[in-house]
N, C-alpha and C positions, 0 to 999 in steps of 0.2 A: 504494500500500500504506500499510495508518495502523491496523500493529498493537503491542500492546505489545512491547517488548523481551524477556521472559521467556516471551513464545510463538513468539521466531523460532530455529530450528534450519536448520543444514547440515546433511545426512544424503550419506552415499556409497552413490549407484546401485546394488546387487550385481549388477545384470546389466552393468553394466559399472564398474570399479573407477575411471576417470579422472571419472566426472560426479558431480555433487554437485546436491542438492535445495535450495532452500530452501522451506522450509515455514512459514508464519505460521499458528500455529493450528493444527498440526496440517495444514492446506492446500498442496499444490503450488503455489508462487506461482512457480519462474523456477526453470529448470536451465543448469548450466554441465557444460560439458568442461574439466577442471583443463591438460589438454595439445591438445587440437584446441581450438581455439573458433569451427573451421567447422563443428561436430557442434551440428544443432540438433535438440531432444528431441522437441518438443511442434508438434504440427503447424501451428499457429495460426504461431508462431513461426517456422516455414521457411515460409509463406504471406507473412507480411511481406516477410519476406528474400527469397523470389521477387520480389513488386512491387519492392523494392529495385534486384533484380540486374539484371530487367528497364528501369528507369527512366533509366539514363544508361548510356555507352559503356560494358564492362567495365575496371575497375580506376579508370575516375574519378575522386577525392576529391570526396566531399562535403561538404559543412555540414549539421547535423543537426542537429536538437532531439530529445531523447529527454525526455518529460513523463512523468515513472515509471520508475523505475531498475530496482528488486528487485535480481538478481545480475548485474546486465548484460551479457544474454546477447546484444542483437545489438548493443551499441558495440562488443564484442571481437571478435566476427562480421565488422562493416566496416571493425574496424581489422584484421583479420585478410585480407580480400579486398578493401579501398578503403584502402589503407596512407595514409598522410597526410590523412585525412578528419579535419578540424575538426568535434569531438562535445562538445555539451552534455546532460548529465543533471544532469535537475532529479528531485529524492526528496522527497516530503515527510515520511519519519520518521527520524530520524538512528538509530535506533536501526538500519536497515538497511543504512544507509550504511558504516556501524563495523563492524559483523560483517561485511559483503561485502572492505571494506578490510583488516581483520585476516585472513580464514580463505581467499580467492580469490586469485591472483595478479593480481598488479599491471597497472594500466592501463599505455598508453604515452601521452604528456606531451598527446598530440593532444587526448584524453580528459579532459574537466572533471566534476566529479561535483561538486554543489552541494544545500544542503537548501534546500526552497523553497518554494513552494506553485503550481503550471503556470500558473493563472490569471494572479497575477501578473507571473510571469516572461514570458508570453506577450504581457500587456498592455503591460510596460517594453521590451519588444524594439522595432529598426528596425523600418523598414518596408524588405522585400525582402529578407532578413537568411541566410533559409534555403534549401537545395535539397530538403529535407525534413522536416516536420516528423512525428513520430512518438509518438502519446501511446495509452499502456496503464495507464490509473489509474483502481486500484478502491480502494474502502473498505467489510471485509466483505463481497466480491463484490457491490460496486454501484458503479457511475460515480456520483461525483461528480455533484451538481446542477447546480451552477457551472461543470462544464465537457461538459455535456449539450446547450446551448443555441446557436441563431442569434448572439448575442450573444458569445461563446467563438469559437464558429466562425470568426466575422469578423475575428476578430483573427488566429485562426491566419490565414487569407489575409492578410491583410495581412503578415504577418511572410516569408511567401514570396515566392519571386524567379518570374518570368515562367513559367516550367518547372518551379517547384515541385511535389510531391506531398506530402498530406497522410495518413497511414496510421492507422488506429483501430483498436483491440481489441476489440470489444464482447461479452460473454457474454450468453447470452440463452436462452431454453425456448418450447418450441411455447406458442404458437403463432408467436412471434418479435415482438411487439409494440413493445419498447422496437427491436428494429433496423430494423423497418417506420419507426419515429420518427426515428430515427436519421438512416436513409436521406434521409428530406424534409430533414430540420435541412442534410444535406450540401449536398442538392440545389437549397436553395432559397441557398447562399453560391457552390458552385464551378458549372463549366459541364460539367465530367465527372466522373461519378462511378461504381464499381465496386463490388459485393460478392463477396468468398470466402468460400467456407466447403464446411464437408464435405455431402455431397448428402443424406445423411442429417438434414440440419439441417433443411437446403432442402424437406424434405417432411414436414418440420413431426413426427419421430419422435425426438428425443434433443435435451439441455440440452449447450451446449457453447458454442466460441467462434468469433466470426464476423469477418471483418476487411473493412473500409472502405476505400477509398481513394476521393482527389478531387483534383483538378488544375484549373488556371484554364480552361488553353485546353480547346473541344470536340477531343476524338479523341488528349488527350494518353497516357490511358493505355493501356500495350502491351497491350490485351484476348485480342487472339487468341494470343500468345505466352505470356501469363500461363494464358490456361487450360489451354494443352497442358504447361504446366511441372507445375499442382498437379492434373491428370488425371493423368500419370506419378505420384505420390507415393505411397508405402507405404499411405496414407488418401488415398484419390481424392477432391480435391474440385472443385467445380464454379464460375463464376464466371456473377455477371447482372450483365447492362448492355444499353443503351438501351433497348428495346424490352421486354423480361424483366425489369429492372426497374424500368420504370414498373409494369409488373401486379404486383409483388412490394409496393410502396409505395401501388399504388391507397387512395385513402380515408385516408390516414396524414395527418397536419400535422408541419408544423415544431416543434420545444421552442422556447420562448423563456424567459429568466429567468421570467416573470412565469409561464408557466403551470407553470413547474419547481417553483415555490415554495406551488402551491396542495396 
């Protein structure tokens, strides 16, 4: 998020009185539950948290990177069901930072919230550092250039540990061309790699948001778990992988800095 300070609002849900909106522009960027913070709104958002919940034993503590704060709807999420998970979120507009800290309840100590820029913070990280990395960073509803590419990519893996998963946000409209790019950018750094999203994305009829995962090892991720978790969900959605999404990426290339920049 990289909007002015005097376009970001908290609004309280009226369909239910404990959630709050924030809004940059006018926009829905990230809801909270002021008293659950296992109540996740937006469906995109409990898709993450699926692959999450699927990815390690239940109640595990993680290590996490969060690249994009907003109201930080799933650090409170995993400090809420991964009690002792070591979380970094990185922001880059402090003006978010400051409202989410003033008007939200308070993180617990686990929870680092830093201004930053991902690029960089992902470059200065170890190497093997992470059991998750987790990046949802737009500017004006666009990903970033600089963290679109092979080049980004690489690092995120490098920053993970052997079992690492990496999670993506991506928003996108038929015909889905930047997540078709997407997908190769993933594919051509991890050995496995997933798409969710709602089916109605998937056939190429509605603008919305789609999510990414990727993992070192081949078969690391829980695929057939994960799709009967977000087929159950209020918004049925559907997952490709191996075979289904190779034909979904057919014909696509990788980003790299250099063609991101043309």
């Amino acid at each position: 998020m990289d909007s002015p300070a005097d376009e970001l609002t908290l609004v309280v849900d009226p369909a239910r009185r404990t959630g709050r909106t924030l809004l940059a522009g006018g926009v829905a960027q990230s809801y909270v539950d002021v008293v659950d913070p296992r109540h996740l709104h937006f469906e995109y958002v409990r898709r993450m948290a699926a692959v999450l919940d699927l990815a390690a034993p239940p109640g595990r503590p993680l290590e996490v990177l969060h690249l994009g704060g907003g109201a930080l709807t799933l650090p409170r999420w995993l400090a809420a069901t991964r009690p002792g998970s070591a979380q970094r979120v990185v922001e880059r507009d402090p003006a978010v930072v400051d409202l989410v800290r003033r008007e939200l309840p308070a993180l617990p100590p686990e929870v680092e919230v830093t201004v930053g820029d991902a690029r960089d913070v992902v470059t200065a990280a170890p190497p093997a550092r992470y059991d998750v990395v987790l990046a949802d960073i737009y500017r004006a509803a666009r990903m970033p250039a600089h963290v679109a590419g092979v080049e980004f990519v690489t690092e995120v893996a490098r920053t993970l540990r052997p079992e690492g998963v990496y999670l993506v946000n991506v928003t996108d409209l038929p015909p889905l061309t930047f997540s078709r790019t997407q997908v190769a950018t993933l594919r051509a750094v991890f050995a496995d790699v997933c798409l969710v999203a709602d089916r109605r994305m998937l056939r190429g009829r509605r603008y919305g948001n789609l999510v990414l995962a990727a993992a070192h090892r081949p078969d690391r991720l829980p695929v057939r778990r994960l799709a009967a978790r977000v087929a159950a969900d209020p918004l049925p959605g559907g997952v490709l992988h191996g075979a289904a999404l190779a034909a979904f990426v057919s014909g696509a290339r990788p980003a790299t800095d250099a063609t991101l920049a043309r």
